[in-house]
ROSE-278172 format. One record per residue (C-alpha): residue number from 1; x, y negated, z negated. Coordinates in Angstrom, 3 decimals. Last residue first. Example, Ala and Ser with C-alpha at 12.3 -4.5 7.8 and 13.67 -1.06 7.14 Angstrom:
% ROSE-278172
[site 2 [13.670 1.060 -7.140]]
[site 1 [12.300 4.500 -7.800]]
//
This chain:
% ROSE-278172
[site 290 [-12.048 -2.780 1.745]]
[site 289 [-14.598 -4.053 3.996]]
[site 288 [-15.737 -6.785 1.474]]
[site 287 [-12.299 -7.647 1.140]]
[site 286 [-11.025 -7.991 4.388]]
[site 285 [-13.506 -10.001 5.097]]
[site 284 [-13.432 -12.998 2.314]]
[site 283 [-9.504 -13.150 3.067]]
[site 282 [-10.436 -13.675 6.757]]
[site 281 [-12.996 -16.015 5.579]]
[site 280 [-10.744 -18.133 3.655]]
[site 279 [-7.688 -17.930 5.797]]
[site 278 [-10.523 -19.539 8.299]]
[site 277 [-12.275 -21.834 6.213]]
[site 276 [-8.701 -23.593 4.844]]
[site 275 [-7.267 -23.594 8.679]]
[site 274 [-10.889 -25.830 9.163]]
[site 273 [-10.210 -28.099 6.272]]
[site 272 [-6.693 -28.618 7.380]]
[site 271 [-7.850 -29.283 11.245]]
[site 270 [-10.932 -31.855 10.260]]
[site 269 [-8.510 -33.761 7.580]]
[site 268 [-5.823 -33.737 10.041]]
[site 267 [-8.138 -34.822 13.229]]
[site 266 [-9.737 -37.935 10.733]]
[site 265 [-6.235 -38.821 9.917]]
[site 264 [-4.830 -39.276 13.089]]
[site 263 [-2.111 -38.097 14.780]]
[site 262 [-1.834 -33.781 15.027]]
[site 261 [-0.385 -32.596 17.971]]
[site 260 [3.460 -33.353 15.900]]
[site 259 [5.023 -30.821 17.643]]
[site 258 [7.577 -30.033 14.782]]
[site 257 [5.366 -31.319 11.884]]
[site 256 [1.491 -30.751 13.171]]
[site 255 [1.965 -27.842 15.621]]
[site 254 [4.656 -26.215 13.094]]
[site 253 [2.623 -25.883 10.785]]
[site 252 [-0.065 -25.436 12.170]]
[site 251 [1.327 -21.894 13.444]]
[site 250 [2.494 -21.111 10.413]]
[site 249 [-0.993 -21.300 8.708]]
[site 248 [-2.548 -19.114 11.879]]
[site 247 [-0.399 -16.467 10.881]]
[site 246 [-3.192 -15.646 8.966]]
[site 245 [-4.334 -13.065 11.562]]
[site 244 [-2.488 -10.383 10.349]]
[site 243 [-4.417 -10.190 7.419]]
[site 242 [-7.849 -9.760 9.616]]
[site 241 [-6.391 -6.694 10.690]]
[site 240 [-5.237 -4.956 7.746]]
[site 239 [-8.243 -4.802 5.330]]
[site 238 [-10.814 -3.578 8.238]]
[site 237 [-8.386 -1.880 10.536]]
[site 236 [-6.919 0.085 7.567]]
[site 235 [-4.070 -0.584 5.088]]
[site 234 [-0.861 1.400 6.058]]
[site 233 [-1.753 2.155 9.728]]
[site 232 [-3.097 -1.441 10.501]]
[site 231 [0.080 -3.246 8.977]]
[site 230 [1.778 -0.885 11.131]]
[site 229 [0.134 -1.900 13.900]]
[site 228 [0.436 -5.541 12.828]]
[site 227 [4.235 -5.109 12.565]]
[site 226 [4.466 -4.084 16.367]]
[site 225 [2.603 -6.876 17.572]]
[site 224 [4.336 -9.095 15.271]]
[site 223 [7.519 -7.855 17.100]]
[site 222 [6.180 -8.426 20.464]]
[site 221 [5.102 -11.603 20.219]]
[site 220 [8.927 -12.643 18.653]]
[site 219 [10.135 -10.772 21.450]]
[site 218 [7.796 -12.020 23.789]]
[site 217 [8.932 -15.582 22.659]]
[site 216 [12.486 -14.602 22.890]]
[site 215 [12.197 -13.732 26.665]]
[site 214 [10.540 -17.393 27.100]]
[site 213 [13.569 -18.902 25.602]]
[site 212 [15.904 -16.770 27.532]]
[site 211 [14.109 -17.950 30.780]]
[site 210 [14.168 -21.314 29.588]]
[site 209 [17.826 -21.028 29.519]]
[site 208 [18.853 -19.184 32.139]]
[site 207 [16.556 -21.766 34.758]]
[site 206 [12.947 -22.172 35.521]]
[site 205 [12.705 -18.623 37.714]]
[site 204 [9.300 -17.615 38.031]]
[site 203 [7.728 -19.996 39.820]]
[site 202 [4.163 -19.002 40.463]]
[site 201 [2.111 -17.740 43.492]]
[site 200 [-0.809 -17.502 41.511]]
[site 199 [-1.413 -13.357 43.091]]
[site 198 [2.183 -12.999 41.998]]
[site 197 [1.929 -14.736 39.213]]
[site 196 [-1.179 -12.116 38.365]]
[site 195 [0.702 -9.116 39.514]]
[site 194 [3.335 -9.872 37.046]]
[site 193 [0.862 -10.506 34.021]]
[site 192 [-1.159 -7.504 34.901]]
[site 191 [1.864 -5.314 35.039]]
[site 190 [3.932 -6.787 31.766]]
[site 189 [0.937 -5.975 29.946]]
[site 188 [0.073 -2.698 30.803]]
[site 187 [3.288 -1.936 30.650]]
[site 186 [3.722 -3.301 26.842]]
[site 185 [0.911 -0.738 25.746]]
[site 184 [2.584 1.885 27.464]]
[site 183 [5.628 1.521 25.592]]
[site 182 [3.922 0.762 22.185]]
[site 181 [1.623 4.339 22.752]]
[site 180 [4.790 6.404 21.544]]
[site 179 [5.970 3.987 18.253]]
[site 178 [2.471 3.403 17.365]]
[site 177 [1.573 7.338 17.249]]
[site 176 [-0.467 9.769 18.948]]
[site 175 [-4.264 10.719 18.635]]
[site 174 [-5.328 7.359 19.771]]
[site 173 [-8.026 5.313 17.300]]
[site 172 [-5.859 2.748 16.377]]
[site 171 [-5.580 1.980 20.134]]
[site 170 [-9.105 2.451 21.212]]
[site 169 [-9.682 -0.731 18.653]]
[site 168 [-5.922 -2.500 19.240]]
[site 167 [-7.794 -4.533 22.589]]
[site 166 [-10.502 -5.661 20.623]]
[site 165 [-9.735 -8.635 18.861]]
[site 164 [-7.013 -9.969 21.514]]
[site 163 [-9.909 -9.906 24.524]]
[site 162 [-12.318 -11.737 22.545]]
[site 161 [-9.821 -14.345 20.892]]
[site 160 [-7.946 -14.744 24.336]]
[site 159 [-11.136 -15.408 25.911]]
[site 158 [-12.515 -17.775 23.141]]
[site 157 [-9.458 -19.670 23.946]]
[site 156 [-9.596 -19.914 27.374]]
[site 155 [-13.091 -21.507 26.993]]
[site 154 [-12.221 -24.330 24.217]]
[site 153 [-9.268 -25.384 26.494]]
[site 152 [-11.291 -25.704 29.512]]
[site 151 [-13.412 -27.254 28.169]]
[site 150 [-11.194 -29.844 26.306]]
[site 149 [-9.090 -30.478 29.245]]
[site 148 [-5.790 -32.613 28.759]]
[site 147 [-5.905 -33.442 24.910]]
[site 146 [-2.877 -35.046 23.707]]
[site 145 [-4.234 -37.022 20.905]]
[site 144 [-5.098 -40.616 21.320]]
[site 143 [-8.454 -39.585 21.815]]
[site 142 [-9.457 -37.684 18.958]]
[site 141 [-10.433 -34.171 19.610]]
[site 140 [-10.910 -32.533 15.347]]
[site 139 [-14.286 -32.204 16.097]]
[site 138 [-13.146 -28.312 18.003]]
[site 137 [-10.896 -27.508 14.885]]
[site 136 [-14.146 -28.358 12.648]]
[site 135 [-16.566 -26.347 14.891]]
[site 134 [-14.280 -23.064 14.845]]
[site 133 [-13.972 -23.887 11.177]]
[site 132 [-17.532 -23.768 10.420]]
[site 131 [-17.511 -20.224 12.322]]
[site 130 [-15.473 -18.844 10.461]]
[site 129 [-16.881 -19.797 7.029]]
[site 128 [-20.290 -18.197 8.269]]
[site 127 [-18.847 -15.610 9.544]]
[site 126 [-17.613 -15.144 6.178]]
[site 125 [-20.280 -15.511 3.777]]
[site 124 [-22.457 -13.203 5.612]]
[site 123 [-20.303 -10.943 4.848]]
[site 122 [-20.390 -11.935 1.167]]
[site 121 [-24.253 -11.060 1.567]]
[site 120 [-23.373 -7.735 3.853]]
[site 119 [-21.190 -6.313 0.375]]
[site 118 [-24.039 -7.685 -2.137]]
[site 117 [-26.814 -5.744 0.050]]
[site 116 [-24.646 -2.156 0.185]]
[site 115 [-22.557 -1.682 3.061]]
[site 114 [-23.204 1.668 5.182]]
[site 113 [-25.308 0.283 8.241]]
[site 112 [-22.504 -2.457 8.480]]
[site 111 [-20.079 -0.060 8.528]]
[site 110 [-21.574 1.710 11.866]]
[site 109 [-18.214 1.858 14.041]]
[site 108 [-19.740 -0.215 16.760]]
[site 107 [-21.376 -2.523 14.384]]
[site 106 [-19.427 -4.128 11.226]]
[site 105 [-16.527 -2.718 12.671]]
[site 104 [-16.182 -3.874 16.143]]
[site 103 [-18.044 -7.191 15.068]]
[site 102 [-15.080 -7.486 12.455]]
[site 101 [-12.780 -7.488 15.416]]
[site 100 [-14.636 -9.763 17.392]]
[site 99 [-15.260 -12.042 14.078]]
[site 98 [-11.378 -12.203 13.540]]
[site 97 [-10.177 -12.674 17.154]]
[site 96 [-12.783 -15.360 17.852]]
[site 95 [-11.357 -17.162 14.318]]
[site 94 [-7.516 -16.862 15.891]]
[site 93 [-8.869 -17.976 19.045]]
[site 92 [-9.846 -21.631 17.992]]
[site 91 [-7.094 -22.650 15.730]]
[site 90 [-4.479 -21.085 18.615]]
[site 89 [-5.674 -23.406 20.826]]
[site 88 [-6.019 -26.278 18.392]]
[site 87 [-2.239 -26.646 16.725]]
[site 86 [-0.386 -24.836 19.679]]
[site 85 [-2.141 -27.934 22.579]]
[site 84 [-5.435 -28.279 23.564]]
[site 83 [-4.665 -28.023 27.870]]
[site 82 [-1.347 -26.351 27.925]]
[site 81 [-2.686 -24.583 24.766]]
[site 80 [-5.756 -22.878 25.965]]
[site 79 [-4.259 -22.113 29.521]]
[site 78 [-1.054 -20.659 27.690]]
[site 77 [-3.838 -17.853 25.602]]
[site 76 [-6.051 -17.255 28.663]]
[site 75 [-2.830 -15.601 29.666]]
[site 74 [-2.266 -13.939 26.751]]
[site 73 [-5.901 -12.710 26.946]]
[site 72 [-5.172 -11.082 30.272]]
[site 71 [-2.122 -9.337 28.744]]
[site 70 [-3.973 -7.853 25.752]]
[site 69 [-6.675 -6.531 28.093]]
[site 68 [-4.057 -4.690 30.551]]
[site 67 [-1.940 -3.929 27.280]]
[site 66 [-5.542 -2.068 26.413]]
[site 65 [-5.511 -0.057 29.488]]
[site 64 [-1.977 0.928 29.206]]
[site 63 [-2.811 2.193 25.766]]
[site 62 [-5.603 4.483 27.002]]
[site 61 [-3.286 5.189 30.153]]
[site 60 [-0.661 6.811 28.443]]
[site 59 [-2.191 9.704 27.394]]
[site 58 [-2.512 10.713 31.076]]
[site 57 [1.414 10.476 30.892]]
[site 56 [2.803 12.536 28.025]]
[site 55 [3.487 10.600 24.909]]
[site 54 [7.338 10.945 23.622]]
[site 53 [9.041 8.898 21.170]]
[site 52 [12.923 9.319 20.378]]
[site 51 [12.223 6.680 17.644]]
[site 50 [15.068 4.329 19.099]]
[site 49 [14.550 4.661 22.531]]
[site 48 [10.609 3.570 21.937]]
[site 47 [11.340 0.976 19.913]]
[site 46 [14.497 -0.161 21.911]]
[site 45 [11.814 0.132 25.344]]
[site 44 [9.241 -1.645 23.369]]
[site 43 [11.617 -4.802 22.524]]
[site 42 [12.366 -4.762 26.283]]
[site 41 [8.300 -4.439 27.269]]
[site 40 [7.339 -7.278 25.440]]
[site 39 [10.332 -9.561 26.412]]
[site 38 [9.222 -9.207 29.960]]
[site 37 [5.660 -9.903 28.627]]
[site 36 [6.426 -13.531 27.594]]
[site 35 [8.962 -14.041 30.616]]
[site 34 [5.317 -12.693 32.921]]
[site 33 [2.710 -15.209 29.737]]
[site 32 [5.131 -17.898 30.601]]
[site 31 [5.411 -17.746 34.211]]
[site 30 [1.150 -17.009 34.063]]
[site 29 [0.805 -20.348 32.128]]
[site 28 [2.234 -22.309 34.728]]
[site 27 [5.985 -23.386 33.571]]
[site 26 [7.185 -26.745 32.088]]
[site 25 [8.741 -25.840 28.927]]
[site 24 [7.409 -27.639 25.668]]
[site 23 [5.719 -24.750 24.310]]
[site 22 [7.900 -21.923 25.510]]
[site 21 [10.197 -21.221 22.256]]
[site 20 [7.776 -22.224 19.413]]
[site 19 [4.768 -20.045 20.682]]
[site 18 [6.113 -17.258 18.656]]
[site 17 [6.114 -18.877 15.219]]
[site 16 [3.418 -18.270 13.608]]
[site 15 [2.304 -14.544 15.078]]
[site 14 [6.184 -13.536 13.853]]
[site 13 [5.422 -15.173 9.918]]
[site 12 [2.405 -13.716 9.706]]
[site 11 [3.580 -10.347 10.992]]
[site 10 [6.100 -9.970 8.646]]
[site 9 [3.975 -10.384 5.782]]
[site 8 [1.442 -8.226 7.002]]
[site 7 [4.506 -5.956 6.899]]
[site 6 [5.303 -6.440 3.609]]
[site 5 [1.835 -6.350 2.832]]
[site 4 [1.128 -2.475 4.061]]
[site 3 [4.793 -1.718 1.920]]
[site 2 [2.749 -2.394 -0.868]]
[site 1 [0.000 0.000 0.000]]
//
């Protein structure tokens, strides 16, 4: 159990700081989400090398499916903040990905049918909390704050969150291990990524040293990735998952002090409230489905 929190740990601290690297290069969002990918699939391969993992192939296409899913969302994911910046974009899909996720147990798996009346009323609770700070972070638009398109912005995020809450569901419930279905995960997502610059016609190529920094991103991505997995092994989909998530603190962080996306003191007040509802409410869930 305590080693379940280190790596929760671990992977709050990866999800909060992996857009650092590529946010202020100038590359389409499907360059960034290919480099992101790229350094996916290399951690994957020295996870996969190292563990002397084996999956044979039709196996492999249940977690090649669901990099397929993972890597469209990451694309939605640079739309979002090209347009709404780290601090909002990631504000927005962070809540999506917790109330898709708790849909998928709540519902599909039949645990809302099981939870006794004070269990659904804290529930309750924390979709409700959620979604109050979806609405905050979306208030929180002022104009002197680099906005591009607010639509567009709000949409690609709610992909992302949709896609990124339910593409670890058939995952978790494969027969083999993380450290054999990680590979095939990652080509799934290096695959649609690459045939979607392709298909863009993107630049790929923005110089060694953005390239490196993109690379690190996906190995920073790739590494909470792997720690939430575990996470989800040692405590459960329903405690784990939504623990994960909290990376969401680091991630304002460093949108408000290092980016500095945050100007006013109306948009602070609405984004610190709304961060507050969210860690809230993914605390609030993983304990009711404990």
């Amino acid at each position: 159990m305590i080693l379940g929190f280190v790596f929760a740990l671990a992977t709050i601290l990866l999800f909060g700081s992996w857009p650092v690297p590529t946010h202020l290069i100038e590359a389409s969002p499907p360059t960034k989400a290919l480099w992101l990918t790229t350094g996916h699939f290399v951690l994957s391969l020295i996870v996969f090398a190292a563990t002397d993992s084996s999956i044979p192939v039709d196996a492999s296409v249940l977690p090649l499916s669901c990099g397929a899913v993972w890597g469209i969302g990451m694309i939605c994911g640079f739309v979002a903040i090209k347009n709404i910046g780290v601090t909002r974009g990631i504000g927005l899909w962070v809540p999506v990905v917790i109330l898709t996720s708790a849909a998928w147990g709540l519902f599909f798996f039949g645990e809302w049918w099981s939870f006794p009346a004070s269990k659904l009323l804290f529930s309750g609770v924390a979709i409700v909390l959620v979604l109050t700070a979806v609405f905050l972070v979306i208030l929180s638009k002022n104009e002197d704050t680099p906005v591009r398109n607010l639509r567009v912005g709000i949409a690609s995020a709610i992909a992302l969150g949709l896609a990124h809450g339910s593409y670890f569901i058939p995952l978790h419930e494969s027969n083999y291990s993380i450290f054999a279905t990680f590979l095939p995960l990652s080509v799934g997502m290096i695959v649609i990524t690459c045939f979607y610059a392709k298909l863009t016609k993107s630049q790929i190529n923005h110089g060694a040293i953005a390239n490196l920094r993109m690379l690190s991103a996906g190995a920073l991505l790739g590494g909470g990735n792997y720690m939430a997995l575990l996470t989800i092994d040692y405590l459960g989909v329903a405690l784990g998952y939504p623990l994960t998530q909290l990376g969401i603190v680091i991630n304002t962080l460093w949108g408000i002090f290092y980016f500095g996306e945050v100007q006013t003191r109306k948009s602070m007040v609405y984004i610190s409230v709304g961060i507050f509802l969210i860690i809230m409410g993914a605390l609030l869930m993983s304990f009711v489905q404990a």
